[in-house]
VOMARMAR-300696 format. One record per residue (C-alpha): residue number from 1; residue in one letter; z, x, y. Coordinates in steps of 0.5 Angstrom, whole numbers. Layout:
% residues N
(NUM; "A"; (Z; X; Y))
...
***
This chain:
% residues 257
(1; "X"; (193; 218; 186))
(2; "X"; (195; 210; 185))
(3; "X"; (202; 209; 187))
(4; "X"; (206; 202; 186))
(5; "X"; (209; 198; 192))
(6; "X"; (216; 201; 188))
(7; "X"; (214; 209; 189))
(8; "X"; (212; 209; 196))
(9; "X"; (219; 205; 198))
(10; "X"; (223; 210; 194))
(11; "X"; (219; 216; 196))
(12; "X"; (221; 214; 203))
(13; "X"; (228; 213; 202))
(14; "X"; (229; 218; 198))
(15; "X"; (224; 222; 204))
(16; "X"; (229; 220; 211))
(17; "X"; (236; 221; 205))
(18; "X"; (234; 227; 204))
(19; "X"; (232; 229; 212))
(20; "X"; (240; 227; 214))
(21; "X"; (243; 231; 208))
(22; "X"; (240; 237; 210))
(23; "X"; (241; 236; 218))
(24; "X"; (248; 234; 216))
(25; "X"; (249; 240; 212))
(26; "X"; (245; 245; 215))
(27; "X"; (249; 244; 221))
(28; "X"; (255; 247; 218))
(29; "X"; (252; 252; 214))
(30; "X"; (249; 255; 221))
(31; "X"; (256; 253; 225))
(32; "X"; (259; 261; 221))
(33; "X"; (253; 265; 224))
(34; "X"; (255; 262; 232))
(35; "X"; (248; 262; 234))
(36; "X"; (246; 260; 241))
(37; "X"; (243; 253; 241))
(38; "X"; (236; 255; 241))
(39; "X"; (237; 259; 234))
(40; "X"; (241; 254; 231))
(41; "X"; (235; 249; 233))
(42; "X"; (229; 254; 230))
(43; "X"; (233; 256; 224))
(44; "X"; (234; 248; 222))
(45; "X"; (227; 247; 223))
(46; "X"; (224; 252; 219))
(47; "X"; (228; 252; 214))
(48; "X"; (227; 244; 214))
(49; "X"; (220; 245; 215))
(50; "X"; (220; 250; 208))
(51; "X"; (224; 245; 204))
(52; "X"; (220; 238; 206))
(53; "X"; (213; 243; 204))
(54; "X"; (215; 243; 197))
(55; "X"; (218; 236; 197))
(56; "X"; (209; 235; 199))
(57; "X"; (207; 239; 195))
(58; "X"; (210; 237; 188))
(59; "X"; (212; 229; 190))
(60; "X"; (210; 226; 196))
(61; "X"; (203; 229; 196))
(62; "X"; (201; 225; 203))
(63; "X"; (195; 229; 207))
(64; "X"; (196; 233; 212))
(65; "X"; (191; 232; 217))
(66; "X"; (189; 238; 222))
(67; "X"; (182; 237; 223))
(68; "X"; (179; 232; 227))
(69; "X"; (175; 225; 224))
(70; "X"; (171; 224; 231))
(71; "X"; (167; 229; 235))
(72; "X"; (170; 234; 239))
(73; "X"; (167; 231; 245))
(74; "X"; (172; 225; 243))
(75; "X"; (177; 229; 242))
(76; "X"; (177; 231; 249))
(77; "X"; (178; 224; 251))
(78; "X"; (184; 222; 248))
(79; "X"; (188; 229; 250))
(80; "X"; (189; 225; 256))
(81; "X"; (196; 223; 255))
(82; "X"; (197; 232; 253))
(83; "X"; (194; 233; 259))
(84; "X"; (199; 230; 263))
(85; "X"; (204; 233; 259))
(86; "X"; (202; 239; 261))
(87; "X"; (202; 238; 268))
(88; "X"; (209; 236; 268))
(89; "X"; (210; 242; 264))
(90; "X"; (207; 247; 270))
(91; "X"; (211; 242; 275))
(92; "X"; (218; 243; 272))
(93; "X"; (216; 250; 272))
(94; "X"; (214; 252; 278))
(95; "X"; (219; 247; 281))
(96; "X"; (226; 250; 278))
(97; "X"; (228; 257; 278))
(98; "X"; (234; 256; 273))
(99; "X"; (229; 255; 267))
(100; "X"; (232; 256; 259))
(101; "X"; (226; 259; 256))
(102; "X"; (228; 261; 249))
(103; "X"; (231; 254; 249))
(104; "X"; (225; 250; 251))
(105; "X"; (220; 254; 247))
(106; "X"; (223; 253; 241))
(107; "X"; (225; 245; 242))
(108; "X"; (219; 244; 244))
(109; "X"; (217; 249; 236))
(110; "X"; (221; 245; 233))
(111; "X"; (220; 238; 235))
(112; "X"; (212; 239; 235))
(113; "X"; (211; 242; 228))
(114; "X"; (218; 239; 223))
(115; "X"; (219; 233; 226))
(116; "X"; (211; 231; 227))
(117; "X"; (210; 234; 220))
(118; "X"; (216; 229; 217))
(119; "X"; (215; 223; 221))
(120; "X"; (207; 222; 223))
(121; "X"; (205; 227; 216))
(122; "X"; (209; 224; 211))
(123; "X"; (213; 218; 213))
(124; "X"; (208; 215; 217))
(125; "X"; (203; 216; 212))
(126; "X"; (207; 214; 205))
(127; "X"; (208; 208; 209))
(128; "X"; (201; 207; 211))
(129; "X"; (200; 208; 203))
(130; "X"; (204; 202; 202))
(131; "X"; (201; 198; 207))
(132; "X"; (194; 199; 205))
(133; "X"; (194; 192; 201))
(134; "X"; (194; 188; 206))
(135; "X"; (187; 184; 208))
(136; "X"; (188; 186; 215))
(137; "X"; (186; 194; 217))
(138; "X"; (191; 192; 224))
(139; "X"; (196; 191; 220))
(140; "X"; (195; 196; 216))
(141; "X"; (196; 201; 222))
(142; "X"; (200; 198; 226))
(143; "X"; (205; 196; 220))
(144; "X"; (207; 204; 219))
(145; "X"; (207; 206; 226))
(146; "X"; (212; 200; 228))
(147; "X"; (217; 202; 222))
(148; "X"; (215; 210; 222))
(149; "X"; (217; 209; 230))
(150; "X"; (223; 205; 229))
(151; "X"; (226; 210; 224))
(152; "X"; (224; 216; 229))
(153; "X"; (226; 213; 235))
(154; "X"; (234; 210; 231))
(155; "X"; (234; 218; 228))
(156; "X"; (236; 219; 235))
(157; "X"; (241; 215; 235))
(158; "X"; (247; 221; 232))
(159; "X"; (245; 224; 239))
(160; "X"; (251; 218; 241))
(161; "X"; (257; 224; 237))
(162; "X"; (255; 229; 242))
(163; "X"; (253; 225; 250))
(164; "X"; (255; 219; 253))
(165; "X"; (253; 213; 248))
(166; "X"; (249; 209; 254))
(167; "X"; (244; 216; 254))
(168; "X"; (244; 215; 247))
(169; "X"; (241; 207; 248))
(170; "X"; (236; 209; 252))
(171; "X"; (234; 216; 249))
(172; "X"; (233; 212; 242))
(173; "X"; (228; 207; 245))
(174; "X"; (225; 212; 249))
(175; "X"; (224; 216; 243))
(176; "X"; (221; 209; 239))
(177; "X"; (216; 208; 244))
(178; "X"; (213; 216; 244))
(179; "X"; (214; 216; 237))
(180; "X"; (208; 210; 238))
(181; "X"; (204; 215; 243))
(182; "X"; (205; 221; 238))
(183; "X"; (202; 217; 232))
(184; "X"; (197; 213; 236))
(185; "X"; (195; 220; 237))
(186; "X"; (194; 222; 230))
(187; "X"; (191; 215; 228))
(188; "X"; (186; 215; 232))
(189; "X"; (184; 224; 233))
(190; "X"; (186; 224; 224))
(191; "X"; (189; 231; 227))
(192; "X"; (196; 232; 227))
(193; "X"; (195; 238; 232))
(194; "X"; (194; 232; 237))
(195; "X"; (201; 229; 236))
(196; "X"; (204; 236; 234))
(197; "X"; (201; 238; 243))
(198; "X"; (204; 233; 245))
(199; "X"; (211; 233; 242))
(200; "X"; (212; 239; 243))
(201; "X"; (210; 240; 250))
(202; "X"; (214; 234; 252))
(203; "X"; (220; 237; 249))
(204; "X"; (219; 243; 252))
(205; "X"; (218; 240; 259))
(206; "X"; (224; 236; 257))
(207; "X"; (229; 242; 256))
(208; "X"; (227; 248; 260))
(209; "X"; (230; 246; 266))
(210; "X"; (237; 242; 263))
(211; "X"; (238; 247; 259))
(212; "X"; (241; 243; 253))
(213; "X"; (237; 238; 248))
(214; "X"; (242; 233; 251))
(215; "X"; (242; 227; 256))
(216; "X"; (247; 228; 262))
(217; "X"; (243; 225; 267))
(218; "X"; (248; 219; 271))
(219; "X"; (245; 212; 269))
(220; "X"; (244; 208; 275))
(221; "X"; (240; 203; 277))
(222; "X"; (233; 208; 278))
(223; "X"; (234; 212; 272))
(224; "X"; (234; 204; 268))
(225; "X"; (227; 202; 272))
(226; "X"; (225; 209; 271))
(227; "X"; (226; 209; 264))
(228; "X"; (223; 202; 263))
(229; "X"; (217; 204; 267))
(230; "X"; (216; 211; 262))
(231; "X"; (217; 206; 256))
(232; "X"; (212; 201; 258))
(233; "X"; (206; 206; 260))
(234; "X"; (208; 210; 253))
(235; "X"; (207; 203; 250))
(236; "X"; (201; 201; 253))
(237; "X"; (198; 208; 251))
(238; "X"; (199; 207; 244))
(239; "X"; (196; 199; 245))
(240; "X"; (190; 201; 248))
(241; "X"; (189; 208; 243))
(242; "X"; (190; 202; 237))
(243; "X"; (186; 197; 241))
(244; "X"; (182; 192; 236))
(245; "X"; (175; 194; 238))
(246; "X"; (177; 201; 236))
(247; "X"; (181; 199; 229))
(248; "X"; (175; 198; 225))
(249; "X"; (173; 206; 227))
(250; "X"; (179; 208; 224))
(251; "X"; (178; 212; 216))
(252; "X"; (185; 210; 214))
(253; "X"; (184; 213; 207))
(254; "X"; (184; 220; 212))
(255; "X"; (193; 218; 211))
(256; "X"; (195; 218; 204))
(257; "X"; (194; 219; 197))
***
C-alpha cells in the first residue's frame, strides 16, 4: 500500500499522541485499584499493547516482523549484545539476595513486548516508510532509527515528575543510544524477537535489584564517565551493526507497507 509523505507524519503524530493519552489516563484509571508497581506496570502494558494491535490492524498496517531475514547461523552472530545482557542478568542475580522478581519479571515483559512493538514495530517502521524515497538506502535506515530513538529516548523525559531531574538527563540519552542498539538489532535480524530479547532482559537487569523503575542512584563523577562509557559502546553497537558494508544486504521493504 501507497501512503503520501503527508499520511506517514500524521500516522506518526497521531501514534505517540495517542501513546501519551493512554499512559496519562491509564495512570489514574488504575490509581483506584491500588495495585503495586508491577501490577500497575503489566496491567498498563497489555492493555497498551491490545489497543496499539487494533490501531496496526485497521490503520497503521506496518509489518511486524518475527521471523528472521538472515540464516539462523547469523543470527547467532548478532545476538551478542543479548548475550551480554543475559550475562548481567545472572551477575545481578547471583550477587544480590534482595531481588524484586515480580517486579523485574514484568518490567522486563513489558518494556520487551509493548514498547518494541510500539517504537521499533510501528514507529520505526512508519518512519521508515516515509524515508524510504530517499536516493540513499543509508539515509533510508539511519534517518528512522536516529528519529525513532530521539522520541524513545525524550519519552523518558516524564521520569523528571517522579526522580531527580539530573537522573532524568542522563536516563534519556541513555534510553536514546539503547533505543539505537534495539533498532540496529531488528534492521539488521528482520526479527523484532531480536530487540523484544534484549529490552526486555535489560530492563529486567536494570529493576530486580533496585526494586523500583526509578534512577536514585547518587550522580558523581563515576556514575557520569560510567554512564558516558555505556552510552559510547551502545553507540558504537549500533554503528558497527549498520556499518555501510552491511547496508546493502539489508531488505528494507521487510518495515513497512
Amino acid at each position: 500500500m501507497n501512503k503520501s509523505t503527508s499520511r506517514y507524519i500524521w500516522e506518526i503524530i497521531g501514534l505517540i499522541v495517542v501513546e501519551d493519552l493512554i499512559i496519562f489516563n491509564l495512570h489514574y484509571v488504575l490509581d483506584p485499584f491500588n495495585l503495586s508497581e508491577a501490577g500497575a506496570i503489566a496491567a498498563q502494558e497489555i492493555i497498551s499493547f491490545v489497543i496499539f494491535v487494533l490501531i496496526n490492524i485497521f490503520i497503521v498496517k506496518v509489518k511486524i516482523n518475527l521471523i528472521p531475514t538472515v540464516s539462523w547461523g547469523r543470527i547467532l552472530i548478532l545476538a551478542v549484545p543479548i548475550y551480554i545482557v543475559i550475562a548481567a542478568a545472572i551477575q545481578r542475580i547471583v550477587t544480590n539476595t534482595h531481588l524484586d522478581v515480580p517486579l523485574g519479571i514484568t518490567v522486563g515483559l513489558g518494556a520487551g513486548i509493548f514498547e518494541e512493538f510500539f517504537y521499533r514495530g510501528l514507529i520505526l517502521g512508519t518512519l521508515m516508510g516515509l524515508f524510504s524515497k530517499q536516493t540513499s538506502k543509508a539515509r533510508q535506515i539511519w534517518y528512522p532509527l536516529l528519529i525513532t530513538s530521539l522520541i524513545f529516548g525524550l519519552d523518558h523525559s516524564t521520569n523528571a515528575f517522579s526522580q531527580p531531574a539530573i537522573n532524568t538527563l542522563f536516563q534519556v540519552i541513555q534510553s536514546f543510544t539503547l533505543a539505537l542498539i534495539m533498532g540496529a538489532l531488528y534492521i539488521r535480524s528482520g526479527s523484532l524477537i531480536m530487540s523484544i530479547l534484549f529490552h526486555g532482559i535489560w530492563d529486567f537487569v536494570g529493576s530486580v535489584a533496585v526494586g523500583s523503575v526509578l534512577s536514585t542512584t547518587t550522580v558523581n563523577a563515576t556514575f557520569i564517565v560510567s554512564n558516558l562509557v555505556l552510552d559510547l559502546i551502545l553507540f558504537s553497537g549500533a554503528w558497527f551493526y549498520l556499518r555501510a558494508k552491511k547496508i546493502p544486504s539489508i531488505r528494507l521493504d521487510r518495515f513497512y507497507r
